[in-house]
C-alpha positions in Angstrom: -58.5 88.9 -94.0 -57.1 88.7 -97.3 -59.2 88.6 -99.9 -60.0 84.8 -102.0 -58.7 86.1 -105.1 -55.0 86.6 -103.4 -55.4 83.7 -101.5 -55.8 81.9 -104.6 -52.7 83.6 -106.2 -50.4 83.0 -102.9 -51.1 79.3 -104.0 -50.9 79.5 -107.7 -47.4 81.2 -107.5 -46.4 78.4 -104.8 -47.3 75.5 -107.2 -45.5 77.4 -110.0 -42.2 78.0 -107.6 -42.2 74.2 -106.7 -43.1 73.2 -110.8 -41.7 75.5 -113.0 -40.2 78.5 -111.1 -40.9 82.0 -111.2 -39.9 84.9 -112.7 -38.6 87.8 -110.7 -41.5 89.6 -110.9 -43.8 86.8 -109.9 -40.9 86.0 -107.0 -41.5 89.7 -106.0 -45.3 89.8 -105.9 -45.0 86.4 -103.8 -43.2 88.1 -101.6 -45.4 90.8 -101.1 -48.5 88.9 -101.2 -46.6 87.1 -98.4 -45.7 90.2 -96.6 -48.9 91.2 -97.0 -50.9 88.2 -95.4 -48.2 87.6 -92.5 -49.4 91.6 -92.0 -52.9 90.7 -91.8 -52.6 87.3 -89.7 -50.5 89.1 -87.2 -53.1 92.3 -86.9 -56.4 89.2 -86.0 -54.1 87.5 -83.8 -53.7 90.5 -81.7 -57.6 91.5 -81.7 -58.6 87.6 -80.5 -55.6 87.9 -77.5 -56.9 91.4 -77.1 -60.4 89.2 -76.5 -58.9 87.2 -73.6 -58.7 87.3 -69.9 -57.5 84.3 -68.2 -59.2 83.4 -64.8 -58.0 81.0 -62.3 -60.3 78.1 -60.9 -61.0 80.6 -58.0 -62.3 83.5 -60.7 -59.1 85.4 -60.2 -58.3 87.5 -62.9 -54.7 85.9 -64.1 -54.2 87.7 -67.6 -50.2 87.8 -68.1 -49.1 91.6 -67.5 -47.9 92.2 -70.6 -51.4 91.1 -72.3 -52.9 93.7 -70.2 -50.6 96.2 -70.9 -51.1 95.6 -74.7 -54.9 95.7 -74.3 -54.9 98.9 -72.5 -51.8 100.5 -74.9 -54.6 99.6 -77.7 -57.4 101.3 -75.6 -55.4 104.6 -75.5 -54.8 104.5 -78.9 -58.4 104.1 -79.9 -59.5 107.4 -78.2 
């Protein structure tokens, strides 16, 4: 998670682009700061699929096989 101080300049640099406009260095640390959240969002999105297995209403494991290949691809990575 990104910290509440970048957060809050993600937004402040969003308001300015849609007010005022930014400078090319603020256009380039928005992009960044962008770059850097889409990073972060995709990295917890994996962990919480990493958390699921789906289970039919007969308690058959049905997890797609690609999620279980990804869990166990990030298994052999941990060790």
């Amino acid at each position: 998670m990104l910290s509440k101080e970048k957060l809050a300049r993600i937004s402040e640099l969003s308001k300015r682009a849609k007010s005022t406009g930014l400078t090319k260095a603020e256009a380039n640390e928005q992009q960044s700061l962008r770059n850097e959240y889409i990073k972060t969002f995709r990295q917890s999105f994996k962990q919480q699929l990493h958390a699921v297995t789906v289970v039919d209403e007969n308690g058959n494991d049905v997890t797609p096989d690609a999620l279980k290949e990804s869990k166990k691809n990030k298994n052999n990575r941990a060790h």
